[in-house]
C-alpha positions in Angstrom: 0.0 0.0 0.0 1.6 2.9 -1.1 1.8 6.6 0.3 -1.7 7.9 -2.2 -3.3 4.4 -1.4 -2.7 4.7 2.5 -5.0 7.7 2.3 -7.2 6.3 -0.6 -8.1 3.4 2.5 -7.9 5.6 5.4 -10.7 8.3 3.5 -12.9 4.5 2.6 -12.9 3.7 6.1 -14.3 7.3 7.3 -16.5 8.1 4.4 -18.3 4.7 5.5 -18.4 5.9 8.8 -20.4 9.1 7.9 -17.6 11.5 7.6 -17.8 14.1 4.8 -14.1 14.0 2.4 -13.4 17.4 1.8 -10.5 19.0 -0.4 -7.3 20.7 1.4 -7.5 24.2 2.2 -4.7 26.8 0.7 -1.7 26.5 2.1 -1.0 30.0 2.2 -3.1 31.1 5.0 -4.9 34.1 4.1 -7.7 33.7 6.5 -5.6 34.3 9.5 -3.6 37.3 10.3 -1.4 35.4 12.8 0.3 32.8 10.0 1.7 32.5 6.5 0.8 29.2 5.7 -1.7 26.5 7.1 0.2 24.0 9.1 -2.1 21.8 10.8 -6.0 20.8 9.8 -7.3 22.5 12.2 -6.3 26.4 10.9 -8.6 25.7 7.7 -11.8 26.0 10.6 -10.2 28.5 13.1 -11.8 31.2 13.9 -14.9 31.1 11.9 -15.9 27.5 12.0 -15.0 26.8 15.8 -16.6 29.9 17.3 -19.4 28.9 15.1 -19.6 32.0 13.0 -20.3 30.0 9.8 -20.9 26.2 8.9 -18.1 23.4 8.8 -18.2 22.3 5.0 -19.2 18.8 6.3 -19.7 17.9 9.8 -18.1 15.2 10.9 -15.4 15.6 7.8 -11.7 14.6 6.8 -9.7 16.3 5.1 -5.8 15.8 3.9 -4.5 19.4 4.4 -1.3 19.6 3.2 0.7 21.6 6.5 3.9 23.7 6.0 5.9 24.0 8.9 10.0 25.4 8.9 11.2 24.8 12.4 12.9 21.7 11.5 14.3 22.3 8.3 18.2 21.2 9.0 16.9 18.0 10.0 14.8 17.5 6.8 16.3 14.6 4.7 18.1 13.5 8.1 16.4 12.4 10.1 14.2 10.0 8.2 11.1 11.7 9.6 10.9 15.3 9.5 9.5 17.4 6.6 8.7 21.3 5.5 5.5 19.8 4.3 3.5 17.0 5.0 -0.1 16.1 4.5 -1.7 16.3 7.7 -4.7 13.6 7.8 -7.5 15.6 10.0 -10.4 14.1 11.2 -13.2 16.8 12.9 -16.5 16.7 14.5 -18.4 20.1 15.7 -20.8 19.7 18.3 -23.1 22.5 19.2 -26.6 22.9 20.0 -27.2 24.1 16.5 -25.3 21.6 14.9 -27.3 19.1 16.8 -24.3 16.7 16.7 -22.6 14.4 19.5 -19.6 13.1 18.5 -16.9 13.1 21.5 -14.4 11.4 23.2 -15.5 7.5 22.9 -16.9 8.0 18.8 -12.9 9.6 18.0 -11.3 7.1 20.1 -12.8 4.6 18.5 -12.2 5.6 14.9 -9.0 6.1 16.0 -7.8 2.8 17.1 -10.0 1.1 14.6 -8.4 2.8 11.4 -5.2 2.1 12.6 -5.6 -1.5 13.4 -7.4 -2.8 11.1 -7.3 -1.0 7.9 -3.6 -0.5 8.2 -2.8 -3.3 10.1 -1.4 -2.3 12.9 -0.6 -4.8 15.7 -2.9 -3.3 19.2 0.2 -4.3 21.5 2.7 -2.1 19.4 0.2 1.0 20.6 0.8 3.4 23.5 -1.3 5.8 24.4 -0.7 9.0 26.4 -3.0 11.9 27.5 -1.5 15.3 27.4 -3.8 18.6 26.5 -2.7 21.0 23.5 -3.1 24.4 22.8 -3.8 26.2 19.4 -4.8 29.5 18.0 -6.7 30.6 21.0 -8.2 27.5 21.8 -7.5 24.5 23.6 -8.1 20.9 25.7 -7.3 17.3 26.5 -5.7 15.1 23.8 -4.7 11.6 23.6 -1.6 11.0 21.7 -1.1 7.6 20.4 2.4 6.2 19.2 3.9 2.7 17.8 7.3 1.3 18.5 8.0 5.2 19.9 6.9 7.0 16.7 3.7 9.8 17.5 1.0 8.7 14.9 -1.6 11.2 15.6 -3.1 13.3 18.2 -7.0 13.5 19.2 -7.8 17.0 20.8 -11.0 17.4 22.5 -11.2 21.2 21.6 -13.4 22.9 24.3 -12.0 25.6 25.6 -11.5 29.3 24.3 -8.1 31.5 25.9 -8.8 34.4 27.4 -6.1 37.7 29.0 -4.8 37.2 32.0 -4.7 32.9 31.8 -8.5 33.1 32.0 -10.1 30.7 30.0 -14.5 29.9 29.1 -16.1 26.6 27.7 -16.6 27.0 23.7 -20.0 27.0 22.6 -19.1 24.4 19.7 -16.6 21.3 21.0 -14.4 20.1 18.2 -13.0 16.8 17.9 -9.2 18.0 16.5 -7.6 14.8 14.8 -4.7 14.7 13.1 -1.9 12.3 12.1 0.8 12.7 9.4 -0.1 10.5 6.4 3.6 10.1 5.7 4.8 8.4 9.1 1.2 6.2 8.8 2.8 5.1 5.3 6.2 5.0 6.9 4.8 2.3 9.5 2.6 0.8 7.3 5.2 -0.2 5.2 8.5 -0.6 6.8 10.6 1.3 4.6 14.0 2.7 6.0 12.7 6.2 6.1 9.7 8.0 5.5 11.3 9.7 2.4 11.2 6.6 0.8 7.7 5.8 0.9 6.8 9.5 0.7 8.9 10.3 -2.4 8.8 6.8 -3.9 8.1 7.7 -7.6 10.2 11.3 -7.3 13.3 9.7 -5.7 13.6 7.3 -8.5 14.8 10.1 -11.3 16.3 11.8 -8.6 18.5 9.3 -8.7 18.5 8.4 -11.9 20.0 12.3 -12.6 22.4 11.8 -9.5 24.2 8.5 -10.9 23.9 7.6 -7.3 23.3 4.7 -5.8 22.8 3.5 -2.5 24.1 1.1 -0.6 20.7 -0.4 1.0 22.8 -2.4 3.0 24.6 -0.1 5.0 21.7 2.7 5.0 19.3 0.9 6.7 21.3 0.5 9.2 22.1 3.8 9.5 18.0 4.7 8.9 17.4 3.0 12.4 20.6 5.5 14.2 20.0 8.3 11.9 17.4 10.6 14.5 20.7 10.8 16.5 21.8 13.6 13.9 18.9 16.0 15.3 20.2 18.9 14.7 18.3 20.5 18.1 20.5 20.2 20.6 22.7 17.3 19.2 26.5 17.6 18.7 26.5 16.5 15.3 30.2 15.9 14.8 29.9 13.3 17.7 27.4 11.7 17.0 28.7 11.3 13.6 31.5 10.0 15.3 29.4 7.9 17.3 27.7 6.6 14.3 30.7 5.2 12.2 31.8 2.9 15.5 28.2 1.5 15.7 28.5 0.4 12.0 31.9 -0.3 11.8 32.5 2.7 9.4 35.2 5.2 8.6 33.8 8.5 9.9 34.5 10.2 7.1 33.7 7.2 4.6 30.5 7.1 6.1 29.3 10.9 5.6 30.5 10.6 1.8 28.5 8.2 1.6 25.2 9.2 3.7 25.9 12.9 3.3 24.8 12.3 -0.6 21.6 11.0 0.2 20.3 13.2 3.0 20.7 16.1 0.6 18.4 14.5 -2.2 15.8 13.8 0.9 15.9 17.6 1.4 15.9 18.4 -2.0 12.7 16.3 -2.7 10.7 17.7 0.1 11.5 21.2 -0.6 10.8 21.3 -3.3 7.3 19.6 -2.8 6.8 22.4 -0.2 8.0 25.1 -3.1 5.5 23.4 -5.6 2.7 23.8 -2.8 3.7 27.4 -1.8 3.4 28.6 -5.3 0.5 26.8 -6.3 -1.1 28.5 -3.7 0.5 32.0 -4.6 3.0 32.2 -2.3 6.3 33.2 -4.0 10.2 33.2 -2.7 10.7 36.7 -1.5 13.0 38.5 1.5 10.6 39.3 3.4 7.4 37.3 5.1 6.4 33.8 4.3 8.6 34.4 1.4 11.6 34.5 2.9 11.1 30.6 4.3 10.4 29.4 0.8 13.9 31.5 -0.2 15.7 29.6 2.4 14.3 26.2 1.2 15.1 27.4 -2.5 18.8 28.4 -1.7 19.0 24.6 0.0 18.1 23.2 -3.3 20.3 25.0 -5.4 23.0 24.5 -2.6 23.0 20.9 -2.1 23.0 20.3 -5.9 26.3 22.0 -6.3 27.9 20.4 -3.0 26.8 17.1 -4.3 27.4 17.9 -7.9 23.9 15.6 -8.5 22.7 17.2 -11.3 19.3 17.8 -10.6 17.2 19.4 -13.2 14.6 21.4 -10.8 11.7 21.7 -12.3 11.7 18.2 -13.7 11.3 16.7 -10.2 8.7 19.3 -9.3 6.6 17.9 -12.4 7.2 14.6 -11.0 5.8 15.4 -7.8 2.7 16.5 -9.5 2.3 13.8 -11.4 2.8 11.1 -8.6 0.2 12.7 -6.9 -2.0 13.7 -9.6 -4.7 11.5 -8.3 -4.5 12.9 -4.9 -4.2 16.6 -5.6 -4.6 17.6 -9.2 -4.1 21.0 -8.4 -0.3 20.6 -8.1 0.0 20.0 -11.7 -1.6 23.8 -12.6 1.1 25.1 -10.8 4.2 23.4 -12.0 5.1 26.5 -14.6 4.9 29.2 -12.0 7.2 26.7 -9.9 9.4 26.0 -12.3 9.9 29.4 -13.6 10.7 29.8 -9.7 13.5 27.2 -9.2 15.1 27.7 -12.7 16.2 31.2 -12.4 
């Protein structure tokens, strides 16, 4: 089951279930004054929809929002897990009096624990689940956080209450179930592959390294996969754990990170330039100033990493493959391949 058809069963298990599919949202966030770009499921219904302003477009709905986020972006193609863009997979519920709808804790849970077990197979004693409460765009409650073999799936908010000055806080009038779980580490899990890039990027990182003449020694990198969130880049000392690395596979240090080094880049390279593709689509466009700037920072990396790797990347041809491996998923990337090419091949 591959990274399209992990949502395509995911969406056939809820739209049974009585959930409403909807289409992402923009990524660029233009509904909020307070972000550049959407970065979790829930910003497509904050404020309007949760203070009950206006109408959920489906009630109780899913939606694969596609979430830019650029904390992490020197661990991107590193790590094995972390992205500028991901598809967030976000399942709500809106109960009000005028929605007429009661759909809480137990209905969630349930969904929850049942879409994960059964439609993608994973084993109830690999789960762990652990309460915590999150907070979010002036709203917030209890979640439940459930994990596998110490990797966070997803993350069920109960949104009910509203921040107010001072640390005072009221009851919303509409409670939102807040669900959401990143598509690619379901994938990733579903399917055992050494990262989540390679599930992810499947398709894409096959002319990526077809241009690159590289290839990999699969070998040697999945054992490095299973170390490789050592190399966080927050808070780690990289050089030692480098260091660290090469004893624990019986590597030359250096060896090793001519080696790896190669393949982290093309990781990063394929990811930012999905987030590009998204960005621009949307009509977000590298600038210095603003959301912009992030999008020139992930550009520069691109262009960067091709020269220190001398991998020969033509650009904009792996941004049209990323539209056309997920041209069944989100046809929209395809109409905006020319403005994003035109971006990455100045």
């Amino acid at each position: 089951m591959g990274y399209v058809e992990t949502w395509r069963e995911i969406e056939k298990y809820f739209t049974k279930k009585g959930h409403v599919s909807i289409p992402r949202y923009p990524t660029v966030c233009r509904w909020r004054d307070d972000l550049y770009f959407t970065n979790a499921s829930i910003i497509d219904f904050q404020p309007y929809v949760v203070s009950g302003e206006i109408e959920p477009p489906g009630n109780p709905l899913i939606v694969p929002q596609a979430s830019l986020r650029f904390g992490d972006i020197e661990n991107v193609g590193v790590t094995g897990q972390h992205y500028s863009s991901f598809i967030m997979f976000g399942q709500h519920a809106f109960n009000s009096q005028k929605t007429g709808l009661f759909y809480w804790k137990n209905e969630a849970l349930e969904h929850d624990f049942t879409y994960v077990t059964k439609i993608l197979g994973i084993k109830p004693e690999k789960l762990c689940f652990q309460e915590e409460v999150w907070a979010g765009g002036g709203t917030f409650g209890p979640c439940i956080e459930y994990c596998a073999d110490g990797v966070e799936l997803g993350n069920c908010v109960f949104m009910q209450f509203k921040e107010l000055p001072g640390g005072k806080y009221e009851e919303l009038k509409t409670k939102v179930i807040d669900m959401g779980a990143g598509l690619e580490r379901l994938a990733w899990f579903t399917n055992g592959t050494p990262t989540s890039y390679d599930i992810t990027f499947e398709q894409v990182l096959k002319k990526m390294l077809k241009y690159a003449g590289l290839k990999i020694d699969r070998k040697l990198f999945e054992r490095y996969a299973k170390l490789s969130g050592a190399l966080d880049a927050d808070g780690a000392d990289l050089k030692k754990e480098w260091e660290i690395l090469a004893k624990k596979l019986e590597y030359d240090k250096k060896e090793l990170m001519n080696t790896i080094r190669p393949v982290q880049a093309i990781y990063a390279i394929a990811d930012h330039l999905k987030t590009i593709l998204y960005a621009t689509t949307d009509g977000m466009l590298p600038s210095n100033s603003g959301g912009g700037y992030n999008l020139r920072i992930l550009l520069r990396r691109c262009f960067g990493f091709n020269e220190e790797f001398s991998l020969n990347m033509n650009l904009p041809e792996i941004l049209f493959e990323h539209a056309e491996a997920l041209k069944d998923f989100d046809y929209t990337l395809k109409e905006g391949v020319p403005t994003a090419a035109a971006v990455v091949g100045e």
